[in-house]
C-alpha positions as CSV (number, residue, x, y, z in Angstrom):
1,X,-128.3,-63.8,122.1
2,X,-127.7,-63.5,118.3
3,X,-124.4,-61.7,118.7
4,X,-123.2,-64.5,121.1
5,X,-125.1,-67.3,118.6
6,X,-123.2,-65.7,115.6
7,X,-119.7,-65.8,117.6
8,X,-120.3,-70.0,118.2
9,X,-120.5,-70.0,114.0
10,X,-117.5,-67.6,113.8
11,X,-116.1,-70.2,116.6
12,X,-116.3,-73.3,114.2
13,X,-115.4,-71.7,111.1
14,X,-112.1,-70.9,113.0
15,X,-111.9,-74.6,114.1
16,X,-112.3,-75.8,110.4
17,X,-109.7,-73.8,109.3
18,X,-107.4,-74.7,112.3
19,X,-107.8,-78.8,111.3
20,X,-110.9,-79.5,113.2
21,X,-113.5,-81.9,111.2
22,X,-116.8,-79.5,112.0
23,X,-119.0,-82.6,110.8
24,X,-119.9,-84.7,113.6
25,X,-117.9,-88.0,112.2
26,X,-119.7,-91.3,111.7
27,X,-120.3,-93.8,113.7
28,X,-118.5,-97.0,113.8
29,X,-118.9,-100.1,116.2
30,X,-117.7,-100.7,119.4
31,X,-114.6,-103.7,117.7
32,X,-113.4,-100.4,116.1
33,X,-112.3,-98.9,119.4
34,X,-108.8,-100.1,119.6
35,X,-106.8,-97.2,121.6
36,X,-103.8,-97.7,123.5
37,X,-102.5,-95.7,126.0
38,X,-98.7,-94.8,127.1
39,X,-97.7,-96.4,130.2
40,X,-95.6,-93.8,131.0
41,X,-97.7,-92.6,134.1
42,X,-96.1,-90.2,136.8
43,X,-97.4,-87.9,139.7
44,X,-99.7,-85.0,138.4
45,X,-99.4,-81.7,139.2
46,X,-100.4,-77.9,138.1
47,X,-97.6,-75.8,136.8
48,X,-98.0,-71.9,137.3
49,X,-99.9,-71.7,133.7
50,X,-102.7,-73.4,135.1
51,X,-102.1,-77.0,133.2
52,X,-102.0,-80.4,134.2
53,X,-98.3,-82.1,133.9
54,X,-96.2,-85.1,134.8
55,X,-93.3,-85.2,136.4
56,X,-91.4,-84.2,133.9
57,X,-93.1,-81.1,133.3
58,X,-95.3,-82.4,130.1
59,X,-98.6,-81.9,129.8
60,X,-101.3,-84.1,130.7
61,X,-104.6,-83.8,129.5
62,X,-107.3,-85.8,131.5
63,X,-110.0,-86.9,128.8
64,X,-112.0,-89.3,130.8
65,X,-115.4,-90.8,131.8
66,X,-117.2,-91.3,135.0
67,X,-118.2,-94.4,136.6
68,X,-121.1,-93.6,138.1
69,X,-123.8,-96.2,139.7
70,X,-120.9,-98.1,140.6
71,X,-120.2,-97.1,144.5
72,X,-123.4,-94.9,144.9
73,X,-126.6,-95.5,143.1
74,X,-128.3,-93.2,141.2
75,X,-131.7,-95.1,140.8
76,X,-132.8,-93.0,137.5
77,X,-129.9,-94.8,136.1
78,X,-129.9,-97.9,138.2
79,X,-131.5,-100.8,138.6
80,X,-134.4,-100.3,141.4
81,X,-137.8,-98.2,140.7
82,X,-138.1,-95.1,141.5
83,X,-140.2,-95.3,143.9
84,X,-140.4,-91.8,145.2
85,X,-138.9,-88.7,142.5
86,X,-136.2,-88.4,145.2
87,X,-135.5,-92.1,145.6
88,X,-131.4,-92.6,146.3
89,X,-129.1,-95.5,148.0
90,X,-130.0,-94.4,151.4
91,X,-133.5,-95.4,150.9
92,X,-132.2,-98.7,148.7
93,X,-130.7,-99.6,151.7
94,X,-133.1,-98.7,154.7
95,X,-135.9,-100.8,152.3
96,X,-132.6,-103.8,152.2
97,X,-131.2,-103.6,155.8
98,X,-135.2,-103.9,157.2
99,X,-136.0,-107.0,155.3
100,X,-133.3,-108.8,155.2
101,X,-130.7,-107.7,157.9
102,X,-127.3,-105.4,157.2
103,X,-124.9,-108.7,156.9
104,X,-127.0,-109.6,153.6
105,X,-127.7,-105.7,152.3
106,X,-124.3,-105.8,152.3
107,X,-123.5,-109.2,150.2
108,X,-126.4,-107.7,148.1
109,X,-123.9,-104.4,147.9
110,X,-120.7,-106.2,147.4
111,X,-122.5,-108.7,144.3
112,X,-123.6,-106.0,142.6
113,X,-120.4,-103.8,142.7
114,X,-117.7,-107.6,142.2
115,X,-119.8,-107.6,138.8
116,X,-120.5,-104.2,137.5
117,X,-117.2,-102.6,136.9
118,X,-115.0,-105.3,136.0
119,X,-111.0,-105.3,135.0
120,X,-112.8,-105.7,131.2
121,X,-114.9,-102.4,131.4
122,X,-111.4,-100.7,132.4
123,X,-109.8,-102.5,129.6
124,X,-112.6,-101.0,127.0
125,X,-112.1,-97.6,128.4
126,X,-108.6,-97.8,127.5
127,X,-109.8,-98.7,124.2
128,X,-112.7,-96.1,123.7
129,X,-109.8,-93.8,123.9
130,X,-109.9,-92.5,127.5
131,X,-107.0,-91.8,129.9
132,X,-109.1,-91.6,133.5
133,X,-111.9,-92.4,134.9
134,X,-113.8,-90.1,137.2
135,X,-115.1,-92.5,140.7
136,X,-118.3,-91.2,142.7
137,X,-118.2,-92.1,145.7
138,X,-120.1,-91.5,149.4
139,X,-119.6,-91.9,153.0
140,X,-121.3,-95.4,153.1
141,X,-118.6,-96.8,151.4
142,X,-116.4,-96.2,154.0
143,X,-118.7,-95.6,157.0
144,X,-121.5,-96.5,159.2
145,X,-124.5,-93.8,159.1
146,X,-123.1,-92.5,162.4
147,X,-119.5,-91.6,161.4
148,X,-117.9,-94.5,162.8
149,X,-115.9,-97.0,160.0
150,X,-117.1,-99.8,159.3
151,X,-114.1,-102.1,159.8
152,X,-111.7,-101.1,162.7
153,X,-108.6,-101.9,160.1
154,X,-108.5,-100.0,157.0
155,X,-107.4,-102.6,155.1
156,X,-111.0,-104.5,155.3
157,X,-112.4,-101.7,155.0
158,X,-115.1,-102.6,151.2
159,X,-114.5,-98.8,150.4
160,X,-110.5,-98.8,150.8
161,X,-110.6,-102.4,149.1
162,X,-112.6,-101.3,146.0
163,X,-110.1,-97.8,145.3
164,X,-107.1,-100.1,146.0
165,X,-108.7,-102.8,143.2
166,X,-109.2,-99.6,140.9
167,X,-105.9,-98.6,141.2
168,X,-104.4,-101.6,140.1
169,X,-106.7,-102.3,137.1
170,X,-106.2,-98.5,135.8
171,X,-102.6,-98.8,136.3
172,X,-102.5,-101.6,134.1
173,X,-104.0,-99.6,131.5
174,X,-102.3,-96.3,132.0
175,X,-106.1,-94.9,133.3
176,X,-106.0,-91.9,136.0
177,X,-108.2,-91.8,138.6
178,X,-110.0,-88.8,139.8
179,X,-111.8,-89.6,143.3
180,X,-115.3,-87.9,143.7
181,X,-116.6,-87.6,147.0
182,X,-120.2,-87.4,145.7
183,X,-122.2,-87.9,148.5
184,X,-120.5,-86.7,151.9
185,X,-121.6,-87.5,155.3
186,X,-125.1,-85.5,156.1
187,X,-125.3,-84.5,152.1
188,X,-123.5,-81.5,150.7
189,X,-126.6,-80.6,148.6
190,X,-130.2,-81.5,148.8
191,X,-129.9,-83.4,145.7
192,X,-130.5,-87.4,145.7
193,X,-127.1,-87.9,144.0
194,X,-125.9,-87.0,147.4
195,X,-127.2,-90.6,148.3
196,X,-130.4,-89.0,150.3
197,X,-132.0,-86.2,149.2
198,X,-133.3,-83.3,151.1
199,X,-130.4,-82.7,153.9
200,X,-127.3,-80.6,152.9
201,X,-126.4,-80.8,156.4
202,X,-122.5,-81.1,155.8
203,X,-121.8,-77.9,156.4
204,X,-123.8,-77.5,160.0
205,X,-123.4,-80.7,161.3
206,X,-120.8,-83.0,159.7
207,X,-117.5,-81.4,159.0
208,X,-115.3,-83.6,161.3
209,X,-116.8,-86.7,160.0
210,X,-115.9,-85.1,156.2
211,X,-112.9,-84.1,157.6
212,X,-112.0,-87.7,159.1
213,X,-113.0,-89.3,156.1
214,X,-110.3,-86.9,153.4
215,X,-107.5,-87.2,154.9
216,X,-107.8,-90.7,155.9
217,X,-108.6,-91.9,152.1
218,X,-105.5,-88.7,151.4
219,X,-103.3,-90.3,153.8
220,X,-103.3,-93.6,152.4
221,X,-102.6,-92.4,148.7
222,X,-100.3,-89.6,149.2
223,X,-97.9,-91.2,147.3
224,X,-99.7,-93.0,144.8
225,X,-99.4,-91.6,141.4
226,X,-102.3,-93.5,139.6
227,X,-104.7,-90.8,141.1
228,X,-105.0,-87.6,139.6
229,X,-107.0,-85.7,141.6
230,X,-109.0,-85.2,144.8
231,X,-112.2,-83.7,144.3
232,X,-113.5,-82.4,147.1
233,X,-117.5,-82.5,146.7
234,X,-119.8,-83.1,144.1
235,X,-122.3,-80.4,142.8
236,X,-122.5,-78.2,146.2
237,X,-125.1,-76.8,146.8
238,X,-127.7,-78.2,144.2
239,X,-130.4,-77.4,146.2
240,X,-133.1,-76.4,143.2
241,X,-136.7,-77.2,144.3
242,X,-136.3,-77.8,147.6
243,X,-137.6,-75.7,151.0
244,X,-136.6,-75.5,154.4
245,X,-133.3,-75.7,156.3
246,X,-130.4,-75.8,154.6
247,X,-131.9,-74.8,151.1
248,X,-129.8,-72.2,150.0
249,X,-130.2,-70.9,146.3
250,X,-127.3,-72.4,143.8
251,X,-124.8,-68.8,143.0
252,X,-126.3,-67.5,146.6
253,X,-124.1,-65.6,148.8
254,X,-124.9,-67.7,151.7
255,X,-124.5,-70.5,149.3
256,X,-121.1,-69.4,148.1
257,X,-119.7,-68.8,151.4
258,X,-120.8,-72.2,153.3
259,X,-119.3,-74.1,150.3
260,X,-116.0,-71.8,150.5
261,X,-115.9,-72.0,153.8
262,X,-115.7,-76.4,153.5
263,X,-113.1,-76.0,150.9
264,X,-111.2,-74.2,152.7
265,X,-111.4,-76.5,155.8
266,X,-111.2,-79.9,153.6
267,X,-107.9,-78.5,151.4
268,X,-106.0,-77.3,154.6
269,X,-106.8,-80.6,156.5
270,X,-105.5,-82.6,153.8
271,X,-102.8,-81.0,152.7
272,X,-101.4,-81.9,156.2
273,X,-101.5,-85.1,155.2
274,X,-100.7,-85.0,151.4
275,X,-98.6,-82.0,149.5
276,X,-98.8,-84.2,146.6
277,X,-102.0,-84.8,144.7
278,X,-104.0,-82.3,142.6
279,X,-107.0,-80.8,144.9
280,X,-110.4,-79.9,142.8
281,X,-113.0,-77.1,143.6
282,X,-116.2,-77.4,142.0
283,X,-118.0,-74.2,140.8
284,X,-122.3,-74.4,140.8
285,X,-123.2,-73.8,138.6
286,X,-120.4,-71.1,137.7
287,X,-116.5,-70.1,138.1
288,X,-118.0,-66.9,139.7
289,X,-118.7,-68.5,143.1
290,X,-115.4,-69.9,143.4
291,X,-112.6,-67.9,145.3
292,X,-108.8,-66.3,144.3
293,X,-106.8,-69.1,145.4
294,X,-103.7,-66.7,145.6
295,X,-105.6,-65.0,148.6
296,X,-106.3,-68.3,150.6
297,X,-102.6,-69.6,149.4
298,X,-103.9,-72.5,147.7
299,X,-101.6,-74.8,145.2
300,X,-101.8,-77.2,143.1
301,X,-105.6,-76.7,142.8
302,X,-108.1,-77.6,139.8
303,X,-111.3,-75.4,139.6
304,X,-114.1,-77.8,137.8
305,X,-117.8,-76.9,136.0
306,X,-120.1,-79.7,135.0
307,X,-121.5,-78.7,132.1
308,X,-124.8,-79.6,131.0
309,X,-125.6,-76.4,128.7
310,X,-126.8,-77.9,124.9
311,X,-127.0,-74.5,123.5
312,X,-123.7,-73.7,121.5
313,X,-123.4,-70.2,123.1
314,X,-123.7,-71.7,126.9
315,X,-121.3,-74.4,126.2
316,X,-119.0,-71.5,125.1
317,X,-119.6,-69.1,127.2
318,X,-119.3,-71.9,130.9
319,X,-115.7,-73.0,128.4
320,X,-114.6,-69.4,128.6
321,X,-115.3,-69.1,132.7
322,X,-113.1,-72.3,132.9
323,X,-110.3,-70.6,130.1
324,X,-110.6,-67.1,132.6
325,X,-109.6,-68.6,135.8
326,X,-107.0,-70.7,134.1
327,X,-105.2,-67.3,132.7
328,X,-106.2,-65.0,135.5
329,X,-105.5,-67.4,139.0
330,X,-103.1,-70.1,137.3
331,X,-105.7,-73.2,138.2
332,X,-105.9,-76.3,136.1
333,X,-109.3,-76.1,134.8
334,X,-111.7,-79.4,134.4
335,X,-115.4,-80.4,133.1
336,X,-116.0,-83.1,135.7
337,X,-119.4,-83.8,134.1
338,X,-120.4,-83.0,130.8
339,X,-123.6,-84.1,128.1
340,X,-124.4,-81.3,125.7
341,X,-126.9,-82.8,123.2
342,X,-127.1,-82.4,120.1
343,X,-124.3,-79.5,120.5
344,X,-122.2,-81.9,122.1
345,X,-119.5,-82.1,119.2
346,X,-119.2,-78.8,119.3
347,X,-118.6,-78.7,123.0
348,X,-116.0,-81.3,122.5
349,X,-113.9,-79.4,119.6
350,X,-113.3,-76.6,122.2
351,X,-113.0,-78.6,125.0
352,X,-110.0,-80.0,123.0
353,X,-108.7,-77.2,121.4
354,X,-108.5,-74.9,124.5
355,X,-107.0,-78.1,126.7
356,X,-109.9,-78.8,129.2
357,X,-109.4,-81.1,130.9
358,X,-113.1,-83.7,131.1
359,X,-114.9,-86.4,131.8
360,X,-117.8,-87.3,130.4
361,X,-121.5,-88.4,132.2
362,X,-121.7,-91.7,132.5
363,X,-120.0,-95.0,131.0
364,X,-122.7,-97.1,132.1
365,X,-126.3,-97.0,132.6
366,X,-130.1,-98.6,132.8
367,X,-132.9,-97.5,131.7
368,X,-131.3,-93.8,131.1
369,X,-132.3,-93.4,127.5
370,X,-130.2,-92.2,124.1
371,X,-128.3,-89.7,125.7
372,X,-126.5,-90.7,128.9
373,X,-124.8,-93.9,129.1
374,X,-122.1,-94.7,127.1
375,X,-123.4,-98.4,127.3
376,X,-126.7,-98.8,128.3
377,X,-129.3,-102.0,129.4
378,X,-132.7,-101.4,129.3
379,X,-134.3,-103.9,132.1
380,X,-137.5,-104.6,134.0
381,X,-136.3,-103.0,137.2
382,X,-136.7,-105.2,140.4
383,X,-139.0,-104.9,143.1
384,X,-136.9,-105.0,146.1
385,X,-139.8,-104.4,148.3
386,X,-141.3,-108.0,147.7
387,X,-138.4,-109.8,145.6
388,X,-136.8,-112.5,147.9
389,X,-133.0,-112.3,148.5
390,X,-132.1,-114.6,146.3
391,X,-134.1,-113.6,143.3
392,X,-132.0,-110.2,143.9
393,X,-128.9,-111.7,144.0
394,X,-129.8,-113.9,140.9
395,X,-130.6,-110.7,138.8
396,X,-127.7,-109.2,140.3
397,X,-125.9,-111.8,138.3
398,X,-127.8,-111.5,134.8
399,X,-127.9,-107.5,134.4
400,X,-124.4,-106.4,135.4
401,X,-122.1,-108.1,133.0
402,X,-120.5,-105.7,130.2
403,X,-121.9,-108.0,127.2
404,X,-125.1,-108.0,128.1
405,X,-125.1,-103.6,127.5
406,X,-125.8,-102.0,124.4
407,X,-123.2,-99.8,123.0
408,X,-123.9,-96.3,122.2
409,X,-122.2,-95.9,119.3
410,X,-124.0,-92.3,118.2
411,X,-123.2,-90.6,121.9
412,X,-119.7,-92.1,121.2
413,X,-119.3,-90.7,117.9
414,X,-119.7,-87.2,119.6
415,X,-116.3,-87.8,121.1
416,X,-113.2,-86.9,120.0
């Protein structure tokens, strides 16, 4: 450890002297935040280096932030108690749909989403300096609990509506798009960011419903150029702490090869339906999992860590897995969620100087601390086992608006 801990000092001296500021630079208010980005925005794609480009063949690196409590509720961040430690939107709902009916759950659903990414929070992430955003989603956006859509014409459909209102906002504001399918039908993990916790039945039960649900969302955007990438499922296999069924260790074998085996499904399915867009494997909680791409004849694939690590050595070591299947299998290479403490500028020097491609945990948050959100509300969370439907709806209305968030301007400043 203090061979690896000296080469992270020998690491930024070498940035200083390449031009890097090693000095965590102060902070400064959100009015300072003025970027603008080019509008010249073109269908990504890998090259056989393994980087991101345009059409043109220049390259495009994605520094970005994710949206997350937006689509599917993360209720340590969000806005109801935790009632249970495994609380998630599934459980929101059940409590919603058996008090007040599904026709008001979702108006509740629909007010809270109208209000709490707005064409003004894509705006300010144009102007924080970002180029994408990073969109969680889950099945219930799209679906009923048993599969079948929830409107019999796409078009209606509230998921399909809110991408398509996305797209046009970040186009406006030369922003990317990189769709997460973060909770898939029966759960990809056991994890409560899934949307329930303890299933992880996608892989026994629901791969035809995961299946239906790609290539419909890849069939209607094959051509559109505003998203970057498709990534394919969210933290697989984050099973920690959990028994039973389904509860395979993270880095297992078994693990490995039921998560393989769904990527390998999910790309050929919609790559019948879409040659075009970027297609992203995530790694839990390592490259080393992940297969050659060469030997399953996968293109124009991005292989993605989330990286958590706060030690300088970690953060180095999980941005030199990334950097090895870059040179070694030619795939783009991507930190889809990333907050590394009080080592976070570090992290962010090399994530720039070796061209990963990121986006960073979360733009907006409640009650989530120093750390997380880069705007943040602390509230009184709301009851919704006893408040009435209209006192919902009414705080709804007074805790979702952007000027009524706190800017983080210190978790900022760790940004380059």
């Amino acid at each position: 450890m203090k061979i690896i801990t000296s080469i992270s000092l020998v690491v930024s001296i070498l940035l200083s002297l390449l031009g890097f500021n090693i000095n965590q630079p102060d902070v400064k208010p959100l009015t300072e935040y003025n970027y603008e980005n080019p509008y010249e925005m073109s269908m990504l794609s890998v090259n056989k280096k393994g980087y991101v480009v345009d059409e043109n063949g220049k390259k495009v690196i994605l520094n970005g932030v994710n949206i997350g409590n937006w689509l599917l509720w993360e209720t340590w961040m969000g806005f109801v108690p935790e009632y249970t430690h495994d609380w998630a939107h599934y459980d929101t709902l059940e409590v919603l749909i058996e008090r007040f009916g599904a026709e008001k759950t979702a108006e509740i659903e629909k007010v809270f989403m109208d209000n709490f990414i707005t064409e003004d929070d894509i705006a300010q992430i144009e102007k924080l300096g970002f180029n994408c955003v990073r969109v969680p989603f889950w099945y219930r956006n799209f679906m009923n609990e048993d599969g079948t859509w929830l409107t019999t014409d796409h078009n209606d459909n509230p998921g399909f509506q809110r991408i398509d209102w996305l797209i046009e906002q970040c186009a406006k504001y030369g922003i990317y798009i990189i769709l997460d399918m973060h909770g898939a039908p029966g759960g990809q993990s056991k994890n409560h960011s899934t949307g329930k916790a303890g299933r992880n039945e996608l892989y026994e039960e629901k791969m035809e419903t995961c299946v239906e649900l790609w290539t419909t969302i890849a069939e209607r955007y094959k051509d559109n150029e505003i998203i970057a990438v498709y990534d394919l499922l969210n933290e697989p296999q984050n099973n920690g702490g959990y028994t039973g069924d389904y509860s395979w260790e993270a880095g297992s074998q078994e693990a490995a090869a039921q998560t393989n085996k769904a990527y390998d499904i999910l790309y050929k399915a919609i790559r019948e339906v879409d040659e075009n867009h970027i297609i992203s494997f995530e790694g839990i909680w390592s490259t080393e999992v992940l297969p050659n791409p060469n030997e399953f004849g996968y293109e124009n694939v991005m292989y993605q860590l989330h990286i958590y690590d706060t030690s300088t050595d970690m953060i180095l070591y999980r941005v030199n897995e990334l950097r090895k299947v870059r040179r070694d299998w030619g795939v783009a290479v991507y930190n889809g969620e990333y907050n590394n403490g009080e080592n976070e500028y570090f992290g962010q020097m090399l994530y720039e100087f070796f061209q990963i491609n990121r986006t960073k945990w979360n733009y907006k948050t409640y009650n989530a601390g120093s750390q997380w959100g880069i705007l943040n509300q602390n509230i009184k969370r709301i009851d919704i086992k006893t408040a009435s439907y209209e006192e919902i709806i009414e705080f709804i209305l007074e805790i979702t608006p952007t000027n009524t968030f706190n800017f983080n301007d210190v978790e900022m400043s760790k940004l380059l």
